[in-house]
N, C-alpha and C positions, 0 to 999 in steps of 0.2 A: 349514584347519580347526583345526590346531593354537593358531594365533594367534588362532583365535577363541573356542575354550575357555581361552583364556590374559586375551583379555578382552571378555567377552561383553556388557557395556556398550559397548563400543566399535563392536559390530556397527552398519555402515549401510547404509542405501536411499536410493538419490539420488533427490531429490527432481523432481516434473513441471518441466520446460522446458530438461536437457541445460546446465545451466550450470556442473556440476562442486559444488553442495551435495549435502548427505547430512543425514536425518537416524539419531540415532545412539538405540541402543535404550535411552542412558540420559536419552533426551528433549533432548539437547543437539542444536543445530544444528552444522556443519561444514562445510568448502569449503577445496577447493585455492588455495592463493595465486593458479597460474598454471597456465593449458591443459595439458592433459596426456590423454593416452591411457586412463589408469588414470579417470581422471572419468567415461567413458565406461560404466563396472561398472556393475553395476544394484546390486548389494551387496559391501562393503567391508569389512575388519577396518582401523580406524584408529589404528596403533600407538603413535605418537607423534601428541600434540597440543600447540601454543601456544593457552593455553584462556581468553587476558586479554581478548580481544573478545570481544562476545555470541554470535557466529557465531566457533568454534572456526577453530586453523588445523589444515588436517590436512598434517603435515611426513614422515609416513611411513603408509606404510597398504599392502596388500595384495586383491585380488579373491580373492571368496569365491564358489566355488560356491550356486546356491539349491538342487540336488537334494539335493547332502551338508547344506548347511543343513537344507532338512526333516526329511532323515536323522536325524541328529546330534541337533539340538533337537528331537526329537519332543514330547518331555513339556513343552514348552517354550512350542510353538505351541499355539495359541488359534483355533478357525472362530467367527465372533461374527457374529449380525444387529443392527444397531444401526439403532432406530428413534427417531428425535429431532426436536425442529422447532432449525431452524437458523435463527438470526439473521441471519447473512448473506445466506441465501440467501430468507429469507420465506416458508420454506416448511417440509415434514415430510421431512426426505430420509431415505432406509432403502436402508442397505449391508450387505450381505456381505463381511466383512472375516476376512484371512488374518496373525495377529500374532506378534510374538513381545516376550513383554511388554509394553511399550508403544511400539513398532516395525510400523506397519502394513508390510505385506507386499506384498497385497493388498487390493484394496478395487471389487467390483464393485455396478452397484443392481441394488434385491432388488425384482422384478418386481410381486409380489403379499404385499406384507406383511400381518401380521395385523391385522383391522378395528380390534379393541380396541385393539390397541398406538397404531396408527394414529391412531385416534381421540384416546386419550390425549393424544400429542405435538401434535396438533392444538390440544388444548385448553390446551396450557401455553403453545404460540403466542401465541394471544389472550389468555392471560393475561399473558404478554409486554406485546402491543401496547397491553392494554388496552380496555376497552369500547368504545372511541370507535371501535375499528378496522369495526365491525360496521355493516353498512349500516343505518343510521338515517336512515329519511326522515319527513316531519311525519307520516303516518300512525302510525308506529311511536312516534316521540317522544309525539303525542296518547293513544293508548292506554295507554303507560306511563304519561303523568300521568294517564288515567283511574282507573287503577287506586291508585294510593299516593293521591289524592284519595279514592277509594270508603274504601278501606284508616285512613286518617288518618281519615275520618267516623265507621267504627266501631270505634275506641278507646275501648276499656275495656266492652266486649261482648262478651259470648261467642263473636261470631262472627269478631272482629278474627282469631283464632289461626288462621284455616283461609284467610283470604286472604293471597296470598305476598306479601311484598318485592320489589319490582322498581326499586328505584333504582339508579343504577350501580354504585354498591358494592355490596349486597346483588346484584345479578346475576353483579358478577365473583366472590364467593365460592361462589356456588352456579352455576356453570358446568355442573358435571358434570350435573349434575341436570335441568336444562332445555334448555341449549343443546348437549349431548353427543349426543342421538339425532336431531339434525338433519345433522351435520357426516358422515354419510357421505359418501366419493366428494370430502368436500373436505380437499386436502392445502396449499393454498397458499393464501398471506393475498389474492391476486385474485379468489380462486375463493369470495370468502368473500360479496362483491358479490351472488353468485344466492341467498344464503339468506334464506328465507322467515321475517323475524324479526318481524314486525307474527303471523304465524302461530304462530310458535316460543313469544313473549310472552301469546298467546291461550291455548294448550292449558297453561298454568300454571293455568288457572280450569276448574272444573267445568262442566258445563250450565247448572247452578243459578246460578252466580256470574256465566257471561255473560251469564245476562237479567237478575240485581239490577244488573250494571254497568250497562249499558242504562237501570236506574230511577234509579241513584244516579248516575249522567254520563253524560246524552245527547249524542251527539257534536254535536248542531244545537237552534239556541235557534230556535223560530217567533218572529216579529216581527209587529206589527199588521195590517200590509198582504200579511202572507202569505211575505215574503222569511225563507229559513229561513237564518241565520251560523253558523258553526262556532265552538263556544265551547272555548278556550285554556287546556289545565290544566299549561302548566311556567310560564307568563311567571307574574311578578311580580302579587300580588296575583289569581289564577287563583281559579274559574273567569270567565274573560274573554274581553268579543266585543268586538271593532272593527266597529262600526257608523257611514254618515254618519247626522248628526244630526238629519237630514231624515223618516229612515228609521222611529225613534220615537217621532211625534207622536202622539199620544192612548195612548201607552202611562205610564200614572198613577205606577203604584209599578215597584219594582224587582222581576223576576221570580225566584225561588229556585229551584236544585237542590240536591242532595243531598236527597231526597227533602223539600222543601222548608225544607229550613233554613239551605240559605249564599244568601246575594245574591250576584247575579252581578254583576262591575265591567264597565261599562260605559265603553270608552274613543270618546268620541262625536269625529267626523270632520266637517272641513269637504267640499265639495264637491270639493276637491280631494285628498282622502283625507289632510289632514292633522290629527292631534288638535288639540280645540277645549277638550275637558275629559275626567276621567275619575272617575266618580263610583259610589259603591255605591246612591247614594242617589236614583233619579229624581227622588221628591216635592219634596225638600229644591231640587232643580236645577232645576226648572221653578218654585218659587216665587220662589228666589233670581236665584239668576247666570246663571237664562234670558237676562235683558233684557240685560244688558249682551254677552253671547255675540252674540245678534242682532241688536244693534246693529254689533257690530263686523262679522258676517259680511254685514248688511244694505250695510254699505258695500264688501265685494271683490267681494261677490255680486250685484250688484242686480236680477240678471234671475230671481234664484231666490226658492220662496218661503219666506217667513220671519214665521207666522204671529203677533199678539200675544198668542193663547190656545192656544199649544200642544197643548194635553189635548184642545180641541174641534175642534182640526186632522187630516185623515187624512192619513198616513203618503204619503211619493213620493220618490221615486229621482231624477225630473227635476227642469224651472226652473218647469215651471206648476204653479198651484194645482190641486190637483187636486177633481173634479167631484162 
């Protein structure tokens, strides 16, 4: 005890796996050159140190009571619950820790941390990982672009300032706010898989704004013959259906949403679902660069049909003309 009010920096706790290191309370590492009984201490005063490697030598040191430790340093020690997300470990870990300085002691986990705390570290997690960490499947991604699509439309309207930002960046700044009352019960980035984020991205809109969404981006275009596509608001040129080419015959113009003022692109598909062209513009495509489309596909396809007045053609999925 003496030699440890002589230098209370020097106090150590060996570290987990019995190999004779310590750490030491003035945050320095240490280790015996070579085997020795005294390695075996739980806590150390290390008197003499060689301190030229990163990991000190300890060349003289003494075993140090932990009761007279507690004793002795009373106003010294520290009871602390520490609630954090740990990088290492990908997750929110919460300990009970017994210190002295910056000298853990102690370090048990805390059964039942508090939600908010909790929650918090959860959230600086993902702010870590970043947005991508979050289960995003094409549902989720399509109602995100539903919405900065609605959003982007009513710019410079009164109403633009009540619909939220939901791009990645604006999601990860406003974390707290949306994605905070979801993450209960979750403390780990695995755990983060079962959250309801197509939900989570929902209840950012009022009642009123889930059914303008509805008007202003329907998730499905109807098509001539009745087949309804799901139309694409992150891709390029959005909103966008991949449709085969077959499929909108007698469809004239180009059909609009946003409450009928953006044209939809239209990326038109051979029978083999591979793009044939991609146009905003039906009219323009059925006057033009029909013919030669049909011509070439008249030749990979010959058993399909491939009418010479498209407009007065009905719409099919199959190789027959339809009746």
């Amino acid at each position: 005890m003496l030699l440890a009010f002589a230098y209370p920096d020097r106090i150590g706790h060996r570290r987990p796996g019995g190999d004779g290191r310590y750490t030491l309370a003035n945050g320095r590492g240490a280790a015996f050159a070579e085997p020795q009984a005294l390695a075996r201490q739980e806590l150390i005063v290390a008197v003499d140190l060689d301190d030229r490697e990163r990991d000190a030598r300890i060349l003289l040191a003494a075993p140090l009571d932990r009761q007279q430790l507690l004793e002795h340093f009373a106003d010294r020690i520290r009871r602390e619950e520490r609630i954090a997300w740990s990088t290492r470990a990908a997750a929110v870990l919460a300990r009970r820790t017994l210190e002295l300085d910056g000298l853990v002691l102690e370090e048990k986990p805390l059964a039942t941390p508090p939600a908010a705390t909790a929650r918090a570290a959860m959230l600086a997690g993902v702010r870590e990982l970043g947005i991508a960490a979050l289960p995003w499947d094409r549902d989720a991604r399509d109602l995100q672009g539903r919405i900065e699509f609605t959003r982007g439309e009513l710019r410079g309207t009164a109403d633009a300032a009540h619909w939220p930002a939901v791009s990645d960046s604006a999601l990860l700044e406003s974390l707290e706010s949306w994605l905070g009352p979801w993450l209960e019960g979750i403390t780990r980035r695995e755990q983060l898989k079962s959250l309801p984020l197509g939900e989570a991205l929902l209840a950012r809109l009022s009642f009123g704004q889930q059914r303008e969404l509805d008007q202003w981006a329907p998730t499905h275009l109807t098509l001539p013959g009745g087949t309804r596509v799901r139309v694409d608001y992150v891709a390029e040129n959005a909103p966008l259906v991949s449709v085969r080419l077959q499929e909108v015959f007698g469809l004239a113009t180009t059909p609009r949403l946003g409450r009928n003022r953006v044209p939809v692109t239209f990326r038109l598909l051979s029978p083999a679902q591979r793009p044939v062209q991609v146009t905003r513009d039906l009219a323009s495509f059925w006057r033009g660069a029909y013919a030669q489309v049909r011509k070439d596909l008249r030749g990979r396809y010959p058993k399909h049909y491939w009418p010479e007045n498209p407009l007065e053609a009905r719409p099919t999925r199959g190789t027959r003309r339809p009746r």
